[in-house]
SEDRENMI-454096 format. One record per residue (C-alpha): residue number from 0; residue in one letter; chain; y negated, x, z. Coordinates in steps of 0.02 Angstrom, whole numbers. Example, Ala and Ser with C-alpha at 12.3 -4.5 7.8 and 13.67 -1.06 7.14 Angstrom:
// SEDRENMI-454096
0 A A 225 615 390;
1 S A 53 684 357;
***
This chain:
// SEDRENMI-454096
0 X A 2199 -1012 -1851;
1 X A 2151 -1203 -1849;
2 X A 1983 -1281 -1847;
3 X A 1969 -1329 -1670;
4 X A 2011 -1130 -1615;
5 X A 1874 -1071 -1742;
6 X A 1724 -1183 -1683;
7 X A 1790 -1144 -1515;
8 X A 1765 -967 -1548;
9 X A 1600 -986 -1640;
10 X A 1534 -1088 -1497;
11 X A 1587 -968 -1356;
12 X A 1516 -813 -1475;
13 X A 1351 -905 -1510;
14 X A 1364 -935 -1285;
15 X A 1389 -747 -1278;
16 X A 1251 -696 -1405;
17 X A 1126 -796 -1300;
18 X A 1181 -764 -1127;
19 X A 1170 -572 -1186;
20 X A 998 -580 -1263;
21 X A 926 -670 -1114;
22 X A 981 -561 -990;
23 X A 925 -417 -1076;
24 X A 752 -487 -1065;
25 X A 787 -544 -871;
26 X A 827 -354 -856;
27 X A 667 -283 -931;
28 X A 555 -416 -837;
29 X A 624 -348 -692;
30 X A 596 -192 -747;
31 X A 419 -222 -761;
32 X A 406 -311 -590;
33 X A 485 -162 -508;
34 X A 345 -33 -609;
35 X A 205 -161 -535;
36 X A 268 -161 -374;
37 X A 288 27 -347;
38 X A 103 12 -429;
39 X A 51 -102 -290;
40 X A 116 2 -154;
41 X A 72 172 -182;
42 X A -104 99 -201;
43 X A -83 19 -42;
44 X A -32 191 36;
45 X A -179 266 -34;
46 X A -279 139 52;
47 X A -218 158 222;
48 X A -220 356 200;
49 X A -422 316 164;
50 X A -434 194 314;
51 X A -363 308 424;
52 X A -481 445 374;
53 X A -615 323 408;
54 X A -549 297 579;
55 X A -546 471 624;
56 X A -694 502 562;
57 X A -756 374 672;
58 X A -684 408 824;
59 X A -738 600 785;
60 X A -936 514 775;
61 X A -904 427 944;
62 X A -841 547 1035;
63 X A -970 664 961;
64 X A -1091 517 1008;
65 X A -1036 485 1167;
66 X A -1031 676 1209;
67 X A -1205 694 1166;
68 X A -1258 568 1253;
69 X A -1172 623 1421;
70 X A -1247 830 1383;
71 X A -1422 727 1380;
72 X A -1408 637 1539;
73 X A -1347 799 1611;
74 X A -1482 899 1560;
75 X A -1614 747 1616;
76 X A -1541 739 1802;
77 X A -1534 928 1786;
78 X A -1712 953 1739;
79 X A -1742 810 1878;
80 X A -1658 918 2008;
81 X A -1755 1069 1935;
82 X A -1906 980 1978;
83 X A -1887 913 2130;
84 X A -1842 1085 2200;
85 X A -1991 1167 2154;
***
């Protein structure tokens, strides 16, 4: 082998050696990214679960509310009606 082959083959080993150690540390950045972002979304989930809870819950106390409300005008035009009868 002559001189020009060998650095040629240093050179594209030393290329190789560096290409291979930065893409292992692309790979476990990504890695890490991927972890964060399945992080970030079950959270996310867990937050809209919550929200919606708070909606119902809501809606349940305004239509409770709002049921209420229409049982006591009922029973005031009924106890209205009772009166003016007698």
């Amino acid at each position: 082998m002559d001189t020009a082959s060998w650095i040629i083959m240093v050179i594209l080993a030393v290329t190789l050696f560096i290409f291979l150690i930065l893409s292992i540390i692309v790979l476990i950045k990504i890695l890490k990214l991927i972890k964060e972002a399945r992080n970030f979304i079950e959270t996310g989930q867990e937050l809209a679960d919550k929200a919606s809870g708070v909606a119902s819950n809501l809606y349940d106390m305004t239509l409770m509310g709002s049921l209420t409300g229409l049982v006591k005008k009922i029973r005031k035009k009924y106890n209205k009606y009772k009166e003016d009868e007698e």
